[in-house]
C-alpha positions as a Markdown table, in Angstrom:
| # | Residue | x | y | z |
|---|---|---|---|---|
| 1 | Unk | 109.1 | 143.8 | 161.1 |
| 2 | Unk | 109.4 | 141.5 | 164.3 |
| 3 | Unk | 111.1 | 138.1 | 163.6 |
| 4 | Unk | 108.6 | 135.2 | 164.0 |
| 5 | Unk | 110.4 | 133.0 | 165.9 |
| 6 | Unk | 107.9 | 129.8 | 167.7 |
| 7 | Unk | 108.2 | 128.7 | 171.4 |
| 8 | Unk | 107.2 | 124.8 | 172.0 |
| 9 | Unk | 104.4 | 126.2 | 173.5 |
| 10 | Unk | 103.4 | 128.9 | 170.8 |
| 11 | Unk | 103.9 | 126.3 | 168.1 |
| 12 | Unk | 101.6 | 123.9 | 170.3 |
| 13 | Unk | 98.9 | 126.4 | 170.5 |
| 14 | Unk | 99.3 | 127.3 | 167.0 |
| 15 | Unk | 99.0 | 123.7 | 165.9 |
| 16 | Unk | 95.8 | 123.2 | 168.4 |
| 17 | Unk | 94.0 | 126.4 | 166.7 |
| 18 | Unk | 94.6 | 125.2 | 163.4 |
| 19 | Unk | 92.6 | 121.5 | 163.9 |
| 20 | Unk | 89.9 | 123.5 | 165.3 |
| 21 | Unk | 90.3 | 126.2 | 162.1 |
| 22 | Unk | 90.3 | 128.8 | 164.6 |
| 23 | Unk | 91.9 | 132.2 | 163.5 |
| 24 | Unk | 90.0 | 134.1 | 166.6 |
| 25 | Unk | 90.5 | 132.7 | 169.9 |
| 26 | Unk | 89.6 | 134.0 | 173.4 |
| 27 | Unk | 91.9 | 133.4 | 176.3 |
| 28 | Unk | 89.5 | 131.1 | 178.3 |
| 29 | Unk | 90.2 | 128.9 | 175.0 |
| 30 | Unk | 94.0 | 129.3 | 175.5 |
| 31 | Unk | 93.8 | 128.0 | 179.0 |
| 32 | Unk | 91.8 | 125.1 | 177.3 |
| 33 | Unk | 94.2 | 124.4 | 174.8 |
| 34 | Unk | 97.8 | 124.6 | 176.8 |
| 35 | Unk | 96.1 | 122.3 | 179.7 |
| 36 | Unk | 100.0 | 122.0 | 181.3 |
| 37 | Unk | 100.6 | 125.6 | 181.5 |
| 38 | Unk | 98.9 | 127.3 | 184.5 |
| 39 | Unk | 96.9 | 130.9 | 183.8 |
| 40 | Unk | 99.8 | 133.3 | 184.5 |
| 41 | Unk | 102.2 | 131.1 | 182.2 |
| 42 | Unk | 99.6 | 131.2 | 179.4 |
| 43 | Unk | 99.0 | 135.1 | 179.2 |
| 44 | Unk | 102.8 | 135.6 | 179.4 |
| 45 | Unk | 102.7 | 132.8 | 176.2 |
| 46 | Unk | 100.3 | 135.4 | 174.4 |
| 47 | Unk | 101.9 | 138.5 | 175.2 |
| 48 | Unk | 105.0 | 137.3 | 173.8 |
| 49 | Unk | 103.3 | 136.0 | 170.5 |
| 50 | Unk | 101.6 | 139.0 | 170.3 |
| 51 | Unk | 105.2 | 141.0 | 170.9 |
| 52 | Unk | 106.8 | 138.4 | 167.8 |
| 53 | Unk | 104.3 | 139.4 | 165.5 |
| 54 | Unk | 101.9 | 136.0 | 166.0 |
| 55 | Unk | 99.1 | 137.1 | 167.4 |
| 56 | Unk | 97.2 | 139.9 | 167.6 |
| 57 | Unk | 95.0 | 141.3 | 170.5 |
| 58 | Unk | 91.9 | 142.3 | 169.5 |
| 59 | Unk | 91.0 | 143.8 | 173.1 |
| 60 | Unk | 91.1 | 142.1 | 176.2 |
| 61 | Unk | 91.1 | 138.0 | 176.0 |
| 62 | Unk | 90.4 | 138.3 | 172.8 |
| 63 | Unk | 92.9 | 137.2 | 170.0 |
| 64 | Unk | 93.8 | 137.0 | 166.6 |
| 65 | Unk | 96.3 | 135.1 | 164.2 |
| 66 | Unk | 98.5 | 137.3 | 162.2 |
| 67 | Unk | 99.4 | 134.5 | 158.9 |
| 68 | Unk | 102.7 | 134.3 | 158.8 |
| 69 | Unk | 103.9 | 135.8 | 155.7 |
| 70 | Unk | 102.0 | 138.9 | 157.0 |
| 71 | Unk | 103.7 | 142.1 | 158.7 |
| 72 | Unk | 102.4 | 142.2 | 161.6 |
| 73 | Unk | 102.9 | 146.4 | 162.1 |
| 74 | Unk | 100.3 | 147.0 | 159.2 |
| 75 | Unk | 98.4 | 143.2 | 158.7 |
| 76 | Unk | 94.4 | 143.7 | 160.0 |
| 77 | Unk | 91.7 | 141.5 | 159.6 |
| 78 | Unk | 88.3 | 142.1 | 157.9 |
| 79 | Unk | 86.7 | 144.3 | 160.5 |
| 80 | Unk | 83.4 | 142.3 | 159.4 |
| 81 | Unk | 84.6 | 139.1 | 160.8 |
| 82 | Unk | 86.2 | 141.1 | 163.6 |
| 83 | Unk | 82.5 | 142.6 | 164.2 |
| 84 | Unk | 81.2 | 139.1 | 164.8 |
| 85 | Unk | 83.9 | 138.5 | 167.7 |
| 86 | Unk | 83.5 | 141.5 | 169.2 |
| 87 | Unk | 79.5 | 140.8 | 169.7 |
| 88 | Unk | 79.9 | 137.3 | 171.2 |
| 89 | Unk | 77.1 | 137.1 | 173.4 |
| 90 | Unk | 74.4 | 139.0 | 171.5 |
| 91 | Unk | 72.0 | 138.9 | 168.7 |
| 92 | Unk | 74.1 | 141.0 | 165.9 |
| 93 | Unk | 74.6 | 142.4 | 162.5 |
| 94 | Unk | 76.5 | 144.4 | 160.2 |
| 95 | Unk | 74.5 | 147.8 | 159.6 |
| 96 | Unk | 74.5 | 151.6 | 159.1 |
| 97 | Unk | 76.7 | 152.5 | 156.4 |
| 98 | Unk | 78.9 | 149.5 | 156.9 |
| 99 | Unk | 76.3 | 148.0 | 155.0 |
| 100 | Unk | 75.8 | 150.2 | 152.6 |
| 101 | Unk | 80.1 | 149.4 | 152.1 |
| 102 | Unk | 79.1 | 145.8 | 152.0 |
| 103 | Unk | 76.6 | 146.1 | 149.5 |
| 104 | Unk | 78.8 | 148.5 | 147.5 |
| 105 | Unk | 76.7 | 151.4 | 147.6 |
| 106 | Unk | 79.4 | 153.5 | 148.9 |
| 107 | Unk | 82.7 | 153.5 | 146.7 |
| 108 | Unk | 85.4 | 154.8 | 150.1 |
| 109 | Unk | 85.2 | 152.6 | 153.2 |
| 110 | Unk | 82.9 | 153.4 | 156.3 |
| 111 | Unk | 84.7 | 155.2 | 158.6 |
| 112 | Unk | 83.7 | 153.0 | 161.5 |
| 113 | Unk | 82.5 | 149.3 | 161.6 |
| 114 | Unk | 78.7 | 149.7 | 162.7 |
| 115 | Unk | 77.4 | 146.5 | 164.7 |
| 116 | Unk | 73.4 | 146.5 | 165.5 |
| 117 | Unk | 73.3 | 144.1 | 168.9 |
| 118 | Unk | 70.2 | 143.8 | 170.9 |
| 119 | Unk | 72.1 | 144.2 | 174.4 |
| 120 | Unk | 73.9 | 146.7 | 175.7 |
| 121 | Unk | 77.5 | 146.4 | 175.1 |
| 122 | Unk | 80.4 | 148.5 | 176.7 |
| 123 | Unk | 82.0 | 150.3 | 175.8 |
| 124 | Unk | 80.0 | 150.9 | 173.0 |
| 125 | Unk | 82.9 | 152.4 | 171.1 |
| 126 | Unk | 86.2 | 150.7 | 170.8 |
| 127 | Unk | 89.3 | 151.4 | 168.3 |
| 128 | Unk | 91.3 | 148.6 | 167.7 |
| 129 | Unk | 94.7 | 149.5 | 165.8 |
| 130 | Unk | 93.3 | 152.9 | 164.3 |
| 131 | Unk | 90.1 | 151.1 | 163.3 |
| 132 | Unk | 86.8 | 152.0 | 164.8 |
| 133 | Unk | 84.1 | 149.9 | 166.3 |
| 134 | Unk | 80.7 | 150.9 | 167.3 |
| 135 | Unk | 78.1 | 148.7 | 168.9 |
| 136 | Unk | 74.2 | 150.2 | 168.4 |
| 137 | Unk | 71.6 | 148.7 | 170.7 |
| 138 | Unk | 68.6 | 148.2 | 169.1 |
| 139 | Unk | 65.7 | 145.9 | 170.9 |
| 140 | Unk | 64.4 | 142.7 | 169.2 |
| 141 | Unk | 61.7 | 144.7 | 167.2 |
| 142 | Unk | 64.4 | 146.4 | 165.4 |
| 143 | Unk | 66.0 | 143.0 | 164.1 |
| 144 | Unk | 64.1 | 142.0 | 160.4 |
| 145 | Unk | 65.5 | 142.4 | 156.8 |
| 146 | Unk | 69.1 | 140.6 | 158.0 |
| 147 | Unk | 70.6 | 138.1 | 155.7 |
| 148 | Unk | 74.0 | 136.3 | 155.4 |
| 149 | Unk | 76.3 | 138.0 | 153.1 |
| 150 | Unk | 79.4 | 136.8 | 151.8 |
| 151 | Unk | 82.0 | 139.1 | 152.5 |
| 152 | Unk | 85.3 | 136.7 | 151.1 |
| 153 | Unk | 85.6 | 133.6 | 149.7 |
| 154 | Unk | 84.9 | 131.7 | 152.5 |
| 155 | Unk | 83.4 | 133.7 | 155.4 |
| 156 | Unk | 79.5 | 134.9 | 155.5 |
| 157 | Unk | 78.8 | 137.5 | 158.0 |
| 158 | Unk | 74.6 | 138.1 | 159.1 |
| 159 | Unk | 74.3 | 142.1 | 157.6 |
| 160 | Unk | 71.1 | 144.2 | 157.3 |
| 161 | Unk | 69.3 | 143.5 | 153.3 |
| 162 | Unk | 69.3 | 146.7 | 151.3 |
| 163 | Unk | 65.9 | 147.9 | 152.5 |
| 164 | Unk | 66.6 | 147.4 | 155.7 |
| 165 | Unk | 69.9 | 149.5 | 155.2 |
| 166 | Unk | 68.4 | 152.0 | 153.5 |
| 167 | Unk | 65.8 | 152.0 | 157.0 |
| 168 | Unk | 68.7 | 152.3 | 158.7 |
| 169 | Unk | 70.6 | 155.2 | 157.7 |
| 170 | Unk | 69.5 | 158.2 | 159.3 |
| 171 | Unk | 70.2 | 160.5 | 156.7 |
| 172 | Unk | 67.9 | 159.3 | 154.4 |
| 173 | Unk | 65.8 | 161.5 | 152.6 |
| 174 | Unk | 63.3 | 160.4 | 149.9 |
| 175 | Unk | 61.2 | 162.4 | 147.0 |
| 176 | Unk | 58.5 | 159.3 | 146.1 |
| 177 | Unk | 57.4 | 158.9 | 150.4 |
| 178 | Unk | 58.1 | 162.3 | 151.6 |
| 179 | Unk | 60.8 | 161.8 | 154.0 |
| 180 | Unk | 62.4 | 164.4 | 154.4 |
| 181 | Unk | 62.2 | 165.8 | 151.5 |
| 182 | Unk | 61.4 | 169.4 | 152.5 |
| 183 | Unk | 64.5 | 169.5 | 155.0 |
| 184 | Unk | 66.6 | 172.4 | 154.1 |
| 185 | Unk | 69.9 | 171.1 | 152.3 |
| 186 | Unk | 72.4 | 172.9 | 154.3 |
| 187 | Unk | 76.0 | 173.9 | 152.6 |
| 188 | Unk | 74.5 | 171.7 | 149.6 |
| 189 | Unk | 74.3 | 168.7 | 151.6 |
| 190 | Unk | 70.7 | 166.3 | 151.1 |
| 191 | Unk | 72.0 | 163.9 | 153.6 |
| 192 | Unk | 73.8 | 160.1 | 152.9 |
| 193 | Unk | 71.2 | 158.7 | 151.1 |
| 194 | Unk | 68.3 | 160.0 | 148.5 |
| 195 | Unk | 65.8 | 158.1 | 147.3 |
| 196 | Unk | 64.4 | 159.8 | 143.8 |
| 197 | Unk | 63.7 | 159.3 | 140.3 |
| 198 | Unk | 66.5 | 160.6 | 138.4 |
| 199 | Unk | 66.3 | 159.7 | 134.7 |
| 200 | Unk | 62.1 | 160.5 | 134.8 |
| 201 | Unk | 61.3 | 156.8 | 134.3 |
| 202 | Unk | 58.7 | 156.8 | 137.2 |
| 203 | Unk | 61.0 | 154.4 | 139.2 |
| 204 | Unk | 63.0 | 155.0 | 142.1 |
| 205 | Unk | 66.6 | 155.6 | 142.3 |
| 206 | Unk | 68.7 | 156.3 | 144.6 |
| 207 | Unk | 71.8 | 158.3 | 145.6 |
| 208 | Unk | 74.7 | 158.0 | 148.2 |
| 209 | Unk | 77.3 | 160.3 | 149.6 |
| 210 | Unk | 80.6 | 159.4 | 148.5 |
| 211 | Unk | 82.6 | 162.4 | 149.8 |
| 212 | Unk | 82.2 | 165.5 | 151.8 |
| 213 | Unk | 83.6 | 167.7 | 149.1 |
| 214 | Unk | 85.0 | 170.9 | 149.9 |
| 215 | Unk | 83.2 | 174.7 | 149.1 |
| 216 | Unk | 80.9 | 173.1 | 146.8 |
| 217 | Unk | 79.3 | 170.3 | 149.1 |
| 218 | Unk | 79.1 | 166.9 | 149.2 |
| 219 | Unk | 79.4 | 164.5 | 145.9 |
| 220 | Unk | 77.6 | 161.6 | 145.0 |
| 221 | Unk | 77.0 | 158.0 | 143.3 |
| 222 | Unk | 73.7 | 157.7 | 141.5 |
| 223 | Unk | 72.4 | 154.3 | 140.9 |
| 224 | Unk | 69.6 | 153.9 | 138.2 |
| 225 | Unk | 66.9 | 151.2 | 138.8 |
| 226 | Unk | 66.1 | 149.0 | 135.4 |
| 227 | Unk | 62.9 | 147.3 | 135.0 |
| 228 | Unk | 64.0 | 144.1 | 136.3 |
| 229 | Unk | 64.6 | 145.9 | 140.2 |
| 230 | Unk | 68.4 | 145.9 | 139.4 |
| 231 | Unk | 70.7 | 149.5 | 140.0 |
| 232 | Unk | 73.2 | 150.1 | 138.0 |
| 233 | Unk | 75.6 | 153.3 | 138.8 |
| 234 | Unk | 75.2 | 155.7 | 136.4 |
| 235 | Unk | 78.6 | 157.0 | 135.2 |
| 236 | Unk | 77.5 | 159.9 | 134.1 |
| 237 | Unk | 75.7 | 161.2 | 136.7 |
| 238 | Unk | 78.4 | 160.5 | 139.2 |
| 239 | Unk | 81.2 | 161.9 | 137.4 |
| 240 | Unk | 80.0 | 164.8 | 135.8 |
| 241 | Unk | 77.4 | 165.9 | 137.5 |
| 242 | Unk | 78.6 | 165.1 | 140.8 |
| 243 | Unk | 76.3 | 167.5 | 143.1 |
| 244 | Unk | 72.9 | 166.5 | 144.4 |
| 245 | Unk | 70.4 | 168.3 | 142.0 |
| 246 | Unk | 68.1 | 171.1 | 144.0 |
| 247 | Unk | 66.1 | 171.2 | 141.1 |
| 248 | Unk | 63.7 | 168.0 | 138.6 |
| 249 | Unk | 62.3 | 169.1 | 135.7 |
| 250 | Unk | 60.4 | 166.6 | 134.6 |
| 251 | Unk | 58.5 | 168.6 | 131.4 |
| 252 | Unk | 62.0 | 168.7 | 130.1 |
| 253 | Unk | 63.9 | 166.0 | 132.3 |
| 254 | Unk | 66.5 | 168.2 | 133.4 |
| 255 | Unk | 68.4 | 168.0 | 136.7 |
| 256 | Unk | 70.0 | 171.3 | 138.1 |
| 257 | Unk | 72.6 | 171.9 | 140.3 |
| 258 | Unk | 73.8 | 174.8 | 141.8 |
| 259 | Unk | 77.4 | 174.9 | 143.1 |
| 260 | Unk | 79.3 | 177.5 | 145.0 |
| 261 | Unk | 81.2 | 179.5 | 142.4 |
| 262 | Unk | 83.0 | 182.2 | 144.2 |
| 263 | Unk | 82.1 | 183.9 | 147.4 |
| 264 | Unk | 79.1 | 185.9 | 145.3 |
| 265 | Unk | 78.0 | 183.9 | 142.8 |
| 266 | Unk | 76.8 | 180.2 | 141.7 |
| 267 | Unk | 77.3 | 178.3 | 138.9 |
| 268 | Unk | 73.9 | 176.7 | 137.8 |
| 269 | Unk | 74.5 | 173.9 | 135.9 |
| 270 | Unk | 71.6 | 172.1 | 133.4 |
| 271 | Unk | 71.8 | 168.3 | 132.7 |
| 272 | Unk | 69.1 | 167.1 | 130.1 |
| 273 | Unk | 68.0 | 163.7 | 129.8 |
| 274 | Unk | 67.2 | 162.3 | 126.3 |
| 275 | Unk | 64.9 | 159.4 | 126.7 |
| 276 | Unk | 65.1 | 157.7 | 123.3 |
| 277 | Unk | 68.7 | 157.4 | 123.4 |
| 278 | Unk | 69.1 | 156.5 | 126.7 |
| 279 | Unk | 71.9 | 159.3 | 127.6 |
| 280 | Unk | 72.4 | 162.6 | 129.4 |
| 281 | Unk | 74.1 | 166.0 | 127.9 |
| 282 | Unk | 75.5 | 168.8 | 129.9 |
| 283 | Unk | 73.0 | 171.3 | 128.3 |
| 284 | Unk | 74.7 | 174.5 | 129.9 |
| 285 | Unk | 75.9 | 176.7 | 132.5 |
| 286 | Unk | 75.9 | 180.1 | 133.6 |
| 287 | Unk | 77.0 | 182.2 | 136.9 |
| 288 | Unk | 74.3 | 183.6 | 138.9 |
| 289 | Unk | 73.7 | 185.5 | 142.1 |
| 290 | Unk | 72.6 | 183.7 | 145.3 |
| 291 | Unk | 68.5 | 183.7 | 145.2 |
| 292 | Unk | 65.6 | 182.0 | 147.9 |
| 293 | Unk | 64.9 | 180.0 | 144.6 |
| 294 | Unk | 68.1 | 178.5 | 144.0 |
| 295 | Unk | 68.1 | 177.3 | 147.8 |
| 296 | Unk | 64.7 | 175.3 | 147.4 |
């Protein structure tokens, strides 16, 4: 951990920042601040708070202030608030499956911090500290169904509403509209998100990747829709069933799943849903061969 030692100058800039409630800054703004100090002087002032562990850079003449108490080889700032920084300039918001993180449909962080602008910005990819930023241009047509979320106790940040997100995502495949949901489900994968009607209830539901898995395929969260519009995760669904279903029953209201057991067989698996108490039962399994009706 660097020792945090403070220059007259770096503690003058600090103290500056601080009336203005600035955590981000921009070099143009250091210039503004440190008014005695000529250019070169300046950016020799920030590359030796950023070498003390005081500042640091975001990308070029961009900046940020590591608090104190932090260390400054592992402290990183919300990459939402980061997002908004990195955009300066352009129309923006916080989209794709970042989100779906901040509207906790997805349990593991997004991979990447996905920012909508409606200019081009380059590069359109940048990784900051091991953390990955990508800018996707969208025209002005594309920007509707953006709030303010908050994402702390003090900061909002403008992110796509949960339609909108749901619009978004690529992978989306839906069994009330029809979208996609015919595509073949390679290696057991039905894409990121699944629009359906799980528990037989006539309303939709919805399901989101949560891991890749391994042999098997990809696992899921499924979320259950109440009559009031609110989704609830359903615990059950997630952790014991686990798999996307390939088949709905709805005579019987079962959901099947079919899971790679060995290199010649699957397990089907049978999940019933009993509607007057409100709860699922793992009705059975058995091993079976590999069949064209399985893969449906």
């Amino acid at each position: 951990m660097n020792i945090k030692t403070l220059s007259f100058q770096s503690s003058g800039l600090l103290q500056e920042l601080n009336k203005e409630n600035s955590t981000f800054f921009t070099l143009d703004q250091a210039y503004q601040l440190l008014p005695d100090s000529n250019k070169p002087a300046v950016r020799r002032v920030l590359s030796d708070m950023t070498d003390r562990g005081l500042l640091l850079r975001l990308k070029n003449g961009l900046y940020c202030i590591i608090p104190y108490d932090q260390d400054a080889s592992t402290y990183f700032p919300n990459p939402h608030l980061i997002a908004r920084h990195l955009a300066t300039g352009a129309n923006f918001y916080i989209g794709y499956y970042s989100a779906m993180e901040i509207h906790s449909l997805i349990t593991q962080p997004a991979l990447q911090e996905q920012i909508v602008v409606d200019k081009q910005i380059k590069p359109s990819a940048l990784k900051i500290k091991g953390h990955k930023f990508q800018f996707i241009y969208h025209n002005k047509d594309h920007f509707f169904g953006i709030k303010s979320v908050w994402i702390d106790s003090f900061n909002k940040v403008p992110c796509s509403d949960l339609e909108k997100t749901f619009i978004d995502c690529k992978t989306v495949r839906s069994y009330s509209t029809g979208i996609n949901k015919t595509s073949k489900a390679i290696d057991n994968d039905f894409g990121d998100l699944i629009i359906a009607d799980f528990n037989f209830d006539n309303r939709e539901d919805f399901a989101v990747k949560n891991d890749s898995g391994g042999n098997g395929g990809p696992t899921y969260n499924f979320y259950i829709q109440d009559k009031n519009k609110n989704f609830t995760i359903d615990k059950f669904l997630t952790t014991q069933m686990e798999f996307f279903p390939s088949k709905f029953i709805t005579k019987s209201k079962r959901l099947v799943t079919y899971v790679h057991a060995n290199a010649y067989q699957l397990s089907e698996n049978i999940f019933e849903y009993n509607e007057k108490l409100k709860k699922w039962k793992y009705k059975e399994s058995r091993l079976i061969s590999p069949t064209s009706e399985t893969k449906e």
